[in-house]
N, C-alpha and C positions, 0 to 999 in steps of 0.2 A: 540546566537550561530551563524559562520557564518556558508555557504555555504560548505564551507574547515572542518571544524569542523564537520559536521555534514557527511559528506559524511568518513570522518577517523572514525567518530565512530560507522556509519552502517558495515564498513570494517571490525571492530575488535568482533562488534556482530555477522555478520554472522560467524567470522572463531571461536568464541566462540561456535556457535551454531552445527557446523561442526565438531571442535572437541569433545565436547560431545555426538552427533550423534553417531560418527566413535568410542569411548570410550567405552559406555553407551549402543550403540544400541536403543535409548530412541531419541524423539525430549524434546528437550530445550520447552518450553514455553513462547519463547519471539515473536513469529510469528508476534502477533499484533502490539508490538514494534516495529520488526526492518522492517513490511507495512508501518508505519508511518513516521520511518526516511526516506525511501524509496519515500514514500511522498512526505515528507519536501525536499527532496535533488533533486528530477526528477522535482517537479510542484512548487517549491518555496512555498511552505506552511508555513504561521508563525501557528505554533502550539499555542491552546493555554495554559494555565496554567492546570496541573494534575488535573483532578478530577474535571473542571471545568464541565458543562452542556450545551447541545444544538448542538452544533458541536466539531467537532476535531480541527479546527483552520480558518483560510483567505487567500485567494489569493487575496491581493489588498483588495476591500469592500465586495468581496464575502464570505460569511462562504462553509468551505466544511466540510463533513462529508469522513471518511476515512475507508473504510471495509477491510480484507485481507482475502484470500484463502489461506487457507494452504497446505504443502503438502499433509497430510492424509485428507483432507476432499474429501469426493467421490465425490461429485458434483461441478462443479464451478460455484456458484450462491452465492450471497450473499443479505442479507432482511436486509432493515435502514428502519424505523421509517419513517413513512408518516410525521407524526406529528414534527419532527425533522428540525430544525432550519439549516436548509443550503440551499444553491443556486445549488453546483455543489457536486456529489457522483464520489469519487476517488477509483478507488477500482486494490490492488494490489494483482498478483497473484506469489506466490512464488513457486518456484519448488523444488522436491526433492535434487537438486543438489545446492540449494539454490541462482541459481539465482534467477532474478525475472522481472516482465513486470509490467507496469503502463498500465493503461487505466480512462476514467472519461468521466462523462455523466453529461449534465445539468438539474439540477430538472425538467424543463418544460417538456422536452424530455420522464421523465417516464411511465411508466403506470398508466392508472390513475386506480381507485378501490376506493373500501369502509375498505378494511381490516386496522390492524394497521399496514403491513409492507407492502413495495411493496418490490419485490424479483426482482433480475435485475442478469440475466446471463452474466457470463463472455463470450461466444461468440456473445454474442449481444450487445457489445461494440465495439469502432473504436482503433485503435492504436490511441494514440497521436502525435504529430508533434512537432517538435521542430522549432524556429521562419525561419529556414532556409529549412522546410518541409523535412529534415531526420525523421522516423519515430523512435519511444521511444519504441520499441518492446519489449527487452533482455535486462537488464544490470547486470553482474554481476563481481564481485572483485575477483581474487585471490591473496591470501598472497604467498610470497616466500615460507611457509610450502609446499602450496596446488597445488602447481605448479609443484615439482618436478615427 
């Protein structure tokens, strides 16, 4: 899938996820989904194959691992697997309004412990950069519906 593809069909999950919101009053359950395309489209992530084990996908020869905040969760932190096969933890946080921010930490960087998770807050992450040092804050799509 490229770049273009992927980013068109983050666009058509979140306004799926918004109209069922605004329908239903109920969130969608695709949260961890549409972190990952969020992912794949902000950090170049090749995901890899469903249901595979270890990580969520590579940047290059790095495995990451891919957490999401969602809107209802009370706290912004999320817990990966010590034991967990990746170099870098990507963790996206989506807001009620369904935008959403990238942030990513390199394994070294964590805490270290004995537990099986380490738990890594969302304000104890850096924005990211983009190669031109615009920072990766906010990105969010609206569809001609959502806009009016």
């Amino acid at each position: 899938m490229t770049n273009n593809d992927t980013e068109e069909l983050l666009k058509r999950l979140i306004d799926v996820a918004k109209d069922y919101s605004a329908t239903t009053g109920r969130i969608l359950p695709i949260h961890g989904e549409i972190g990952e395309l969020a992912a794949e489209a902000t950090c170049n992530v090749a995901r890899h194959r469903p249901g595979a084990s270890g990580s969520d996908g590579k940047i290059g020869n790095e495995f990451v691992e891919i957490k999401t905040i969602t809107p209802k969760k009370k706290k912004s932190r999320v817990r990966a697997k010590r034991k967990g096969n990746f170099s870098k933890l990507i963790v996206v946080k989506i807001e009620t309004d369904f935008s959403w921010q990238v942030r990513m930490i390199d394994r070294r960087n964590l805490k270290l412990g004995k537990g099986k998770f380490v738990t890594v807050s969302w304000n104890s992450l850096q924005p990211l950069e983009t190669n031109d040092n615009r920072l990766i804050q906010r990105t969010s799509w609206q569809s001609p519906e959502h806009s009016k």
